[in-house]
N, C-alpha and C positions, 0 to 999 in steps of 0.2 A: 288228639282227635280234634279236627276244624270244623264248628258247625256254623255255617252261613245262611242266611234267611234272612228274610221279608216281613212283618205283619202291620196286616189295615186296621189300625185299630176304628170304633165310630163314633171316639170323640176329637176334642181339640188337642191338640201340640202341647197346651198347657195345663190340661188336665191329667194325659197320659205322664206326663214329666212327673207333679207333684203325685200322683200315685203312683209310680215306681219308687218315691223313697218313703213312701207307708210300708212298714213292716208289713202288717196283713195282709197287702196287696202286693207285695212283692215277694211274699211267701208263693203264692199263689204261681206266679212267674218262675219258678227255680223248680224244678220236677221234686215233686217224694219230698216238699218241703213242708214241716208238718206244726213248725212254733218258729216262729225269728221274732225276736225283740230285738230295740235299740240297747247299744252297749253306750254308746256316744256315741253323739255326735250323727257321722255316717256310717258307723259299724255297727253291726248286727251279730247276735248270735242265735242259735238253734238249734232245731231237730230235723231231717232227712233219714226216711226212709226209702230202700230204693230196693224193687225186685228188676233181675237182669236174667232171662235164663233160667239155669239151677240156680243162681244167689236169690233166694228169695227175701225178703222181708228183713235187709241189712240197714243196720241205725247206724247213722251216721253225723256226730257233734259237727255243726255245718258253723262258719263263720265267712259273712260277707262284708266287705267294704267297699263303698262308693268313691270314688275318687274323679280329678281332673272333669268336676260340675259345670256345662256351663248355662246355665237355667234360658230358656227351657229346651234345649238343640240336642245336647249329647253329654253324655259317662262315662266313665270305666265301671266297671263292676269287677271285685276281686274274689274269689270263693277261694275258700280250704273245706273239707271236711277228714275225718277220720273215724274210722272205726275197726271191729273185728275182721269186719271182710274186706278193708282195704282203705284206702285215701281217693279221693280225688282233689285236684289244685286247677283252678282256672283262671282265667281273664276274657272278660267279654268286652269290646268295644263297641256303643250303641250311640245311636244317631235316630233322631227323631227331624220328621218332616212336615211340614203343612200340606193335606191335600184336603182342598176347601173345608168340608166341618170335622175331615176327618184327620188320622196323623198317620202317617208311614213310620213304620220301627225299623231299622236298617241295623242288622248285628253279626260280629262276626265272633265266636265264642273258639278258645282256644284250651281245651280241657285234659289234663292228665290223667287219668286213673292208675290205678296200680292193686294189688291184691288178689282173691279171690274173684272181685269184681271185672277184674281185668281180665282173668283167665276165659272167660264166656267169646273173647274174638272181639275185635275192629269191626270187624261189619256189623255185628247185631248191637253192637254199643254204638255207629254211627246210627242205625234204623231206628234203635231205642231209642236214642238222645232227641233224632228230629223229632218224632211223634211226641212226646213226649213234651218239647219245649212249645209246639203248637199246641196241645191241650192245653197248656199252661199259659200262655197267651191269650190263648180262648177266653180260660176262666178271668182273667185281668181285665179283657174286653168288658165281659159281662156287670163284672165290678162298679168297672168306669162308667155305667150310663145308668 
């Protein structure tokens, strides 16, 4: 599953950077994400919760790693999760932009699932995923200012 998008964030380029590699605020960022600590360094681990459909209210052991930093422009983001109702494995590529006080988030997220979670269908795991990654942007915004 490819999700591609935009978000205006209303702060600066430099401050959207250094709070996307705040655990709490990048919990915030990652849907159904409910504790991420630093492990080192740029890795992260967690807790995700994610209702899709029937899968309601699946936990899922989430680990993220930031890679390919180049402060304050752009990332990789790497996710794994696992659980009873399935895995998901991702890679997102993001790119941050100056637009005067504010910063453009430019991402293109490249996501597997598999399991029970999978079984719900491609299209309502693309609808899910959008809405889902914009509330969660949302709440990052609200963070940052």
């Amino acid at each position: 599953m490819i999700i591609q998008s935009e978000y205006l964030f209303d702060a600066d380029r430099p401050t959207v950077y250094a709070g996307l590699q705040d655990p709490g605020i990048l919990a915030k960022a990652l849907p159904g994400t409910q504790t991420l600590e630093i492990v080192e360094g740029t890795r992260y681990a967690g807790e995700m919760v994610v209702s899709v459909g029937p899968v309601t209210a699946a936990r899922f052991e989430v680990s993220v790693e930031l890679t390919d930093l180049v402060e304050p422009e752009s990332f990789t983001m790497l996710v794994g999760g696992k659980g009873k109702a399935g895995f998901v494995d991702g890679r997102a590529e993001v790119r941050l932009e100056d637009r005067g006080s504010q910063c453009l988030m430019i991402y293109k997220a490249d996501l597997g699932v598999g399991g029970r979670v999978a079984s719900v269908g491609q299209r309502l795991l693309d609808s899910v995923g959008k809405a889902m990654s914009h509330r969660g942007l949302k709440a990052v915004d609200r963070m940052l200012q």
